[in-house]
N, C-alpha and C positions, 0 to 999 in steps of 0.2 A: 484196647480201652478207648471209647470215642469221651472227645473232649466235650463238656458239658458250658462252655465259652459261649457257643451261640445262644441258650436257651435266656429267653428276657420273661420279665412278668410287666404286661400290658396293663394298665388301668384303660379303662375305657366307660364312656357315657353314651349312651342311646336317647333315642326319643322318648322312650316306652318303658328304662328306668327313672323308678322314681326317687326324686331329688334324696329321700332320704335314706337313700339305699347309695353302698359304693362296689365298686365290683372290678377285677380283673381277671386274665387270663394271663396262665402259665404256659408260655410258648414250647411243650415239648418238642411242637411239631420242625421245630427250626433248628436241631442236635444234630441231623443229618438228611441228607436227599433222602436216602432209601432207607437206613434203619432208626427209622422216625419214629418220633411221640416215644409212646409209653415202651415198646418194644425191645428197646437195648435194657432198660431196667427189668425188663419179663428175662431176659437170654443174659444178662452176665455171668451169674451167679451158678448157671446152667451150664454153660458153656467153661467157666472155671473147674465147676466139678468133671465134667467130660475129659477135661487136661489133665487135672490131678487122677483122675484114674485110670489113666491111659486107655480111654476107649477110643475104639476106634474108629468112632463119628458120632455124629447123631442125627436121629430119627426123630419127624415130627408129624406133625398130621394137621390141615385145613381143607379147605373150600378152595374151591378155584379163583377167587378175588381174594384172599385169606393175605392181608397186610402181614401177621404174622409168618407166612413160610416165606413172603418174598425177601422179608428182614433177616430171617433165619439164615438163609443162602447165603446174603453176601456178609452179616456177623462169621459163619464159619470159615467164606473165606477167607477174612481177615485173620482169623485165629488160625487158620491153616486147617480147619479141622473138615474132613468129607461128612457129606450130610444126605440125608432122602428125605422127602416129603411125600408124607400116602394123603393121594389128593382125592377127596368124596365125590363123584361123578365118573363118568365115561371122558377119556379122551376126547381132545377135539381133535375133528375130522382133520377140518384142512389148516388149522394155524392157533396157535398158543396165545388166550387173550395175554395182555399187555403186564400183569401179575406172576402169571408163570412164565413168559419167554425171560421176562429180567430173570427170577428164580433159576431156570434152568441156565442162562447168561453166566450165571455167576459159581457156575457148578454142582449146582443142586441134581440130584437124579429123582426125577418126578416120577410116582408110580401109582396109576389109576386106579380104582375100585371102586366095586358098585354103591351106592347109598347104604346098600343092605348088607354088604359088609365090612361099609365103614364104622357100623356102630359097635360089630367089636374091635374094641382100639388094639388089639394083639395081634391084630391081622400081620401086620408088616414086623412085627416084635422079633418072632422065632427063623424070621430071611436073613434078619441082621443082628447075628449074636455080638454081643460086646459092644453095642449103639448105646449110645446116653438116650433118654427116651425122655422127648418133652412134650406132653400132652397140648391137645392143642390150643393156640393162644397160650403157650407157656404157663397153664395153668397145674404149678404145684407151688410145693413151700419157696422152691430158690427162685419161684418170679415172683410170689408175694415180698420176700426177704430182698430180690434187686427193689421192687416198687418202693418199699419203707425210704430208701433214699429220695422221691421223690420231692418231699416237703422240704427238704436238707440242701438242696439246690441253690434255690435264692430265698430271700427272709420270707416268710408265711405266717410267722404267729403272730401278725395283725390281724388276720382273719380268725373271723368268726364264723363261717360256714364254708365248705370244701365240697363241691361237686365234680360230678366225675360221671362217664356214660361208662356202662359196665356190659360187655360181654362177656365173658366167662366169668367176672368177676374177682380176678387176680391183682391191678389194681387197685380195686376198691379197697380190697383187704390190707394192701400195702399199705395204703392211706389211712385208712383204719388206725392199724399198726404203729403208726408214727405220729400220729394227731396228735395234740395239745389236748389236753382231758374239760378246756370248754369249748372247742370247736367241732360243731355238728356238720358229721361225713354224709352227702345221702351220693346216693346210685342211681343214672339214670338207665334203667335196661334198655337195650334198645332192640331187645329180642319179643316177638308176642308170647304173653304165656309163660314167662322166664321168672313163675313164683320159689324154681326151684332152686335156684340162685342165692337165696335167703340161708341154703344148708351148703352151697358150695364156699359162700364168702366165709359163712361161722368156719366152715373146716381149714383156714388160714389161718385162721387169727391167734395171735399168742394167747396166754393163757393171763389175766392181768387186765387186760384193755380195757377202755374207756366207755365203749358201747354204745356211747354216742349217734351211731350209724341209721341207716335207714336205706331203701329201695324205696323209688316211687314209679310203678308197675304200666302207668297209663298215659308213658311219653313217647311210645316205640312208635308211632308214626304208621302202622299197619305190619308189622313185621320187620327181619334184618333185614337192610339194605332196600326196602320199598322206600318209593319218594314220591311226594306229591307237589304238586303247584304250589301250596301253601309252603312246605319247606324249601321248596328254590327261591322262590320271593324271598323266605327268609333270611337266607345263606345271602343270596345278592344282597340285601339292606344292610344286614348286618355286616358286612364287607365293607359295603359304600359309607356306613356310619364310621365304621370302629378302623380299616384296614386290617381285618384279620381275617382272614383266609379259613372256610373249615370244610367239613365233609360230609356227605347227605345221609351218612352208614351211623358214623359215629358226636364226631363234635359239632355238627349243627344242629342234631337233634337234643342235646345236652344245651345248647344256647337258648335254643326254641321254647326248650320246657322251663329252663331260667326266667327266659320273658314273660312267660303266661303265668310262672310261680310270682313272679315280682309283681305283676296288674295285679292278681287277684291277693294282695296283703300279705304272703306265706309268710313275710320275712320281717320280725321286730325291726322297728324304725331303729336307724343307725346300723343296720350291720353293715358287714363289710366280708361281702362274697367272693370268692377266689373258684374259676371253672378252671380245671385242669383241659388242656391240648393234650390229646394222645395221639394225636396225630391222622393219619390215615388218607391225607390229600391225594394221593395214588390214585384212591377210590374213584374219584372224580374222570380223572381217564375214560372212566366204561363211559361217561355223560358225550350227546353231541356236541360238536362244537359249539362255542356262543350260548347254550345255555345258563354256564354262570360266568359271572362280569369278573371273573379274573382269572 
């Protein structure tokens, strides 16, 4: 169980919000080095069930930079529990980028396979009978139900809007889940194309909820994980303004879209915005040095 002691919620003022807008961020990313942001709240609840029914690991599935397997690893070390991640691509040749050497570090048993048949996710299922199976990015019901604890952390129902960058969309749904019935949840995809996102969040949600919610489809920056000038400018200033640290994959593109939704009026005078950190600074690794100012 990691202690949730470090996590702070930041108010912060920029140039380019406007005076009548107030805004902070929820530092998930500061709960832990490695099983940072959102990811210990995706694997608690997972990894609890894995215990109680004595299985005997678990199995998960990502991308070769996939924040979630490298959290996964050292989560089940800590729980004691052996684990495999089936990772989408070909092995590398000569040496394990910086995402899977930690993961395999920590006892992870890595196992490659093709693109084509990473799409069926049962591929590694029937090798490891009796694996707890967490789809990837720990999207099922027990990382929506770890996410709902998000808002529960430090106080948040001062806020009147909740953003969030959504890849699988697991905790958006959390968020969802647990909102305040006037607080409007949106989703920043940061996948291209990710209209189908809209039927993975509904299939989380309890039955009840607020509805509140929303996806806004046109912040992904050209795809997962592409970056441009414009985003590293941004990540820099936004650093240099505020001192918050974020990621080119995930939580700098949810800032970015923040800032442009903010110029262009999105947001009734007087609200009071809260971006969720989910973490993902690791990411930043793959960048060369001195790219970004911190």
């Amino acid at each position: 169980m990691l202690s949730y002691d470090h996590i702070t919620l930041d108010s912060f003022r920029t140039g380019w919000l406007p005076a009548s807008l107030s805004a902070a961020m929820l530092r998930l990313d500061k709960i832990h080095p490695e099983i940072s942001g959102n990811k210990w709240f995706k694997l608690k609840y997972n990894i609890a069930a894995a215990k109680a029914n004595g299985c005997n690991g678990i199995l998960t599935y990502g991308g070769a930079y996939s924040n979630h397997i490298a959290a996964t690893a050292l989560a089940c070390k800590e729980s004691g529990l052996p684990c495999t991640g089936v990772i989408r691509g070909e092995e590398h040749r000569h040496q394990l980028n910086h995402t899977l050497q930690t993961a395999a570090n920590n006892g992870m048993e890595l196992v490659f396979i093709s693109r084509e048949d990473y799409r069926d996710h049962k591929t590694g299922e029937t090798s490891y009978p009796g694996y707890h199976i967490v789809p990837e990015g720990g999207h099922n019901a027990a990382g929506a139900k770890g996410c709902e604890e998000i808002l529960s952390v430090l106080p948040t129902a001062p806020y009147t809007h909740i953003l969030c960058a959504a890849g699988t969309g697991t905790t958006l749904a959390g968020l969802i889940n647990s909102a305040q019935p006037y607080q409007q949840v949106t989703g920043i995809p940061v996948l291209k194309g990710a209209q189908y996102l809209e039927k993975e969040v509904a299939g989380l949600l309890r039955p009840g909820g607020t509805g509140h919610w929303q996806l806004l489809y046109e912040y992904h920056g050209g795809g997962y994980a592409k970056k441009s000038p414009a985003l590293i400018d941004f990540i820099n200033s936004f650093y240099n303004e505020t001192g918050i640290p974020t990621d080119f994959i995930y939580t700098g593109k949810l800032a970015m879209a923040f800032g442009e939704l903010a110029q262009q009026g999105y947001f009734p005078e007087n609200s009071n915005i809260l971006l969720i950190h989910t973490g993902g600074l690791q990411g930043n690794l793959s960048l060369p040095p001195g790219v970004l100012s911190f």
